[in-house]
C-alpha positions as CSV (number, residue, x, y, z in Angstrom):
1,X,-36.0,-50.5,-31.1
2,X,-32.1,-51.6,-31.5
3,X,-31.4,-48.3,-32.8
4,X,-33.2,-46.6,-29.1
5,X,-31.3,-49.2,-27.0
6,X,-28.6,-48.5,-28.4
7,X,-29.1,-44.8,-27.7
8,X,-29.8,-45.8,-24.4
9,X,-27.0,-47.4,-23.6
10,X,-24.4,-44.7,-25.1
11,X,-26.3,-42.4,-22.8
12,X,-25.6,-44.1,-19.7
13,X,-21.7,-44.6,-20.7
14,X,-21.3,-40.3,-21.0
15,X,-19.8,-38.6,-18.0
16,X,-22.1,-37.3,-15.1
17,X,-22.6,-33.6,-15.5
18,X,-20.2,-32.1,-13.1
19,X,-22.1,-30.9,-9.9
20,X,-22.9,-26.8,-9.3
21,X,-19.7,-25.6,-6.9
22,X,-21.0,-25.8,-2.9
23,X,-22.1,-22.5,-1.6
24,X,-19.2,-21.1,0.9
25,X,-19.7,-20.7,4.7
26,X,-19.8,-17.6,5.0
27,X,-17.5,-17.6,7.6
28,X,-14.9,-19.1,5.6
29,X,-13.5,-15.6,3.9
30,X,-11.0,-17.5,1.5
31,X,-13.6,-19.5,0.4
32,X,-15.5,-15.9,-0.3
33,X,-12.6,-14.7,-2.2
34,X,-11.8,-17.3,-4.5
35,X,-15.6,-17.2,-5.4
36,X,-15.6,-13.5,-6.0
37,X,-12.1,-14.1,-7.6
38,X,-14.0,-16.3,-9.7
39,X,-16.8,-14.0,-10.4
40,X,-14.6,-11.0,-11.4
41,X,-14.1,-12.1,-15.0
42,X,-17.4,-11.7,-15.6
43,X,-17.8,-8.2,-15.0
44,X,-18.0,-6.2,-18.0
45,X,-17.4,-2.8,-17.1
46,X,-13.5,-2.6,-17.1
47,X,-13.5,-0.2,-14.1
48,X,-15.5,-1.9,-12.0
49,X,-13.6,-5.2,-12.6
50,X,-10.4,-3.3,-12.0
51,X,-11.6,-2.2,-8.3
52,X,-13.1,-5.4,-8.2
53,X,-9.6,-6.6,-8.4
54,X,-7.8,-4.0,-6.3
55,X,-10.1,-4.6,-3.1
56,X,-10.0,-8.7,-3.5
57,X,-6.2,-8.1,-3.6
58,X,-6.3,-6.2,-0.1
59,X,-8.5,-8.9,1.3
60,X,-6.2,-11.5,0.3
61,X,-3.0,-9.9,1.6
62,X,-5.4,-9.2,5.1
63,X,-5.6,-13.1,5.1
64,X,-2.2,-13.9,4.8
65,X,-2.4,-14.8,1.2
66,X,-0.3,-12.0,-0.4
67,X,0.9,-15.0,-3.4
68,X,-2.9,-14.5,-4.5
69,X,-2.8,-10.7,-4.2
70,X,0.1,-10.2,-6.1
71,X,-1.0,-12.5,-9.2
72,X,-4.4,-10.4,-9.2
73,X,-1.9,-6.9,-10.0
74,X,-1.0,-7.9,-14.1
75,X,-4.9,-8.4,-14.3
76,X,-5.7,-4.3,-13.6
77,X,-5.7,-2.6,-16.5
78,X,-5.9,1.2,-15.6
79,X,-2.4,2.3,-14.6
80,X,-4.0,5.0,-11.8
81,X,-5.9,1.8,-9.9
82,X,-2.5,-0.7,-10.7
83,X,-1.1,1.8,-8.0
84,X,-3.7,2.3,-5.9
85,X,-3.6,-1.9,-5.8
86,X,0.1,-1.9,-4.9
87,X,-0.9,0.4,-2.5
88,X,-3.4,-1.4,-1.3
89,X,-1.4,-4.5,-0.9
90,X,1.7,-2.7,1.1
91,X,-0.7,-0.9,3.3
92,X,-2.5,-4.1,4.2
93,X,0.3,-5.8,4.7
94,X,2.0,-3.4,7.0
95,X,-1.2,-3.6,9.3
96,X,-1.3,-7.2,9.3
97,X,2.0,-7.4,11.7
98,X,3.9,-9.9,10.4
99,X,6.7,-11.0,12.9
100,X,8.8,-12.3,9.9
101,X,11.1,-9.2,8.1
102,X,12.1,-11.4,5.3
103,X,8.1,-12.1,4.6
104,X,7.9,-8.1,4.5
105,X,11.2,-8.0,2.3
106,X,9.7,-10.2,-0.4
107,X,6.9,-9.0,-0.5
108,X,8.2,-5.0,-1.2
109,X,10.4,-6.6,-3.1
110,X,7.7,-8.3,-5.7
111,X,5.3,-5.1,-5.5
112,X,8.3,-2.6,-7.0
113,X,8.5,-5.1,-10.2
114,X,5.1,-4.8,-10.4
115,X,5.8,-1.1,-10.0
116,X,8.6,-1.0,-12.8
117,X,6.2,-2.6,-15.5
118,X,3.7,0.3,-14.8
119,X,4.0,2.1,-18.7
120,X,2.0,5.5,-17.3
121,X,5.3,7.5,-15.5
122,X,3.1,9.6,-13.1
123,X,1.0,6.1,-11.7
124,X,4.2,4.5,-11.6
125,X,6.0,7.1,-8.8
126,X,2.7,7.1,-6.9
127,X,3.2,3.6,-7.3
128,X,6.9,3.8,-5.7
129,X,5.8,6.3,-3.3
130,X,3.0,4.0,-1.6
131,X,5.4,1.1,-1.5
132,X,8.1,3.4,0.5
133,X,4.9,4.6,2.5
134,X,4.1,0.9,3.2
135,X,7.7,0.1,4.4
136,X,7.3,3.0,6.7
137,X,4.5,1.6,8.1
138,X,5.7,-1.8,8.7
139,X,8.5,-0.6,10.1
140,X,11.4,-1.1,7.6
141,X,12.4,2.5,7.5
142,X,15.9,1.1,5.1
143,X,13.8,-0.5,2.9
144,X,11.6,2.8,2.5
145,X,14.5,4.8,2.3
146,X,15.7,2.9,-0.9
147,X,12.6,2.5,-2.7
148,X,12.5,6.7,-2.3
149,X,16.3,6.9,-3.3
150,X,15.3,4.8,-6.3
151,X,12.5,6.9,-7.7
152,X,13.8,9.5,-10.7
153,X,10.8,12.1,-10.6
154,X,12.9,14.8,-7.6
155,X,9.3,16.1,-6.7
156,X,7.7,12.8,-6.1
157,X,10.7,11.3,-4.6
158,X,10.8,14.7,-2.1
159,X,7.0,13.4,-1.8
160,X,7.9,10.0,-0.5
161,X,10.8,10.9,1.4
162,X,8.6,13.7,3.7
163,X,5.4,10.9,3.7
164,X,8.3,8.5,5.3
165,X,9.1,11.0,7.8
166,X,5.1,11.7,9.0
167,X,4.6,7.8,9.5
168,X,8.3,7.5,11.3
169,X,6.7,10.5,13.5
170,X,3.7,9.4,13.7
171,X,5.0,6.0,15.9
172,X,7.2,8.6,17.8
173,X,10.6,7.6,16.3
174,X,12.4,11.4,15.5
175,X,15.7,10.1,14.3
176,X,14.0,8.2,11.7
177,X,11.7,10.6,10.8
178,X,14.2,13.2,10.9
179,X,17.1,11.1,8.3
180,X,13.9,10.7,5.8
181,X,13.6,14.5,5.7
182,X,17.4,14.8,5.2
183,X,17.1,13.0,2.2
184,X,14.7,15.9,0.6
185,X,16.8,18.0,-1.8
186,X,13.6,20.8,-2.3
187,X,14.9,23.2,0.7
188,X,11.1,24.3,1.0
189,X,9.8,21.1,0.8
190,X,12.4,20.1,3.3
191,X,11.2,22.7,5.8
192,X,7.3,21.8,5.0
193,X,8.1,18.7,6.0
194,X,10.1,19.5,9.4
195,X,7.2,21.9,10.4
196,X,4.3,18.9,9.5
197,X,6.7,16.7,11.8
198,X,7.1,18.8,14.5
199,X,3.2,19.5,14.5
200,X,2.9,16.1,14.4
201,X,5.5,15.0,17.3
202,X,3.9,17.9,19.6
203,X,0.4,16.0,18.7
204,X,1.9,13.0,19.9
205,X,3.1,14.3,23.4
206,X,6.8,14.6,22.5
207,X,7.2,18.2,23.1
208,X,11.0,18.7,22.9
209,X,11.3,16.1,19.8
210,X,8.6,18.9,18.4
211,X,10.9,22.0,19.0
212,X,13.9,19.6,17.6
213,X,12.4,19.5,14.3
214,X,11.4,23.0,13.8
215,X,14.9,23.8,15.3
216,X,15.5,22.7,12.0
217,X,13.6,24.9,10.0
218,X,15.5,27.1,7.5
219,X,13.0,29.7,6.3
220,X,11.7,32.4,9.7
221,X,8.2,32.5,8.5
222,X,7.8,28.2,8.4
223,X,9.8,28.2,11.7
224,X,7.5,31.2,13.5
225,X,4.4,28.8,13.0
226,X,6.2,25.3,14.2
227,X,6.8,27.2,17.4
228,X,3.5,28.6,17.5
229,X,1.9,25.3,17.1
230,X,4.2,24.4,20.2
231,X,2.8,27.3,22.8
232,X,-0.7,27.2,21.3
233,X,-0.9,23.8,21.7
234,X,1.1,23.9,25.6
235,X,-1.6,26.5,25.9
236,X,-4.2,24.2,25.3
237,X,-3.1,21.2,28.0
């Protein structure tokens, strides 16, 4: 009987078994994220827990907490989907409309480190390009135009410098959009690029910005079709 009471009484000393975590509101989305966050660990199949980890990164950056995105980037594994989560991040980030620069700045800043430690040289200047893309977006057309400058691989830094340009026309701005193309040492590439810009300036009702670019346009047969795209499309209004 001592040696039961005794028993009884260490039992009531232990700790209370710690309670099961609340369900989230589910209107409360961080609380949804830190409890998939939580759950991602647990997900066996590598690839899944690596787009797991990409798409929970875009969700926080969409909520303003691009501190939890970033520290979610070391945790992918396959070089290919480390980019597309860079991407991912940068792309959100650029549609969220911040009204602070130095935010963006910082932010761009953080994702090309995590860029640099990429080990797989073709993810990493995908990786560089969709940051530059990103800046484009958000609108810092100086800070796209070094991360392109930066990258060593000519074709994929021709790549980022010509996606620049298509965003800057995309939001109407042809100066912009016509310095990024500058910046293309490819001369074909160059003209690709002044034709895809022109087609895309026309598309965006500003008709003599259009027949600027492909004013620019070195090679006849690349110049015929910019101004084709120009009367067929006047043609069509």
């Amino acid at each position: 009987m001592i040696r039961i009471a005794i028993v009884f009484l260490l039992f009531l000393t232990l700790p209370a078994h710690a309670e099961a975590p609340k369900a989230c509101d589910a209107q409360d989305h961080l609380c949804l994220m830190a409890e998939l966050e939580a759950l991602i660990p647990s997900i066996e199949n590598q690839s899944w827990k690596d787009k797991s980890l990409r798409e929970l990164a875009k969700s926080y950056t969409a909520a303003g907490q691009e501190d939890k995105a970033l520290a979610l980037i070391p945790q992918v594994e396959n070089a290919d989907t480390k980019a597309m989560t860079i991407r991912g991040i940068g792309f959100a980030a650029a549609d969220a409309g911040w009204p602070e620069p130095a935010r963006y700045t910082a932010l761009f800043e953080a994702l090309v480190k995590e860029a640099q430690k990429i080990d797989h040289p073709p993810s990493q200047g995908i990786a560089w390009t969709y940051i530059a893309m990103a800046q484009a977006f958000a609108g810092d057309d100086a800070g796209a135009t070094a991360t392109a400058k930066a990258m060593t691989n000519e074709a994929l830094r021709n790549k980022a410098f010509g996606e620049n340009a298509e965003i800057q026309a995309e939001r109407g701005d042809v100066e912009a959009a016509l310095a990024s193309i500058g910046h293309i040492k490819s001369e074909a590439f160059r003209n690709k690029s002044y034709r895809l810009v022109s087609k895309i300036l026309m598309e965006g009702g500003h008709k003599d910005d259009a027949y600027k670019a492909a004013g620019r346009i070195t090679n006849a047969y690349t110049k015929a079709e910019a101004l084709q795209f120009i009367i067929g499309h006047e043609d069509k209004e």
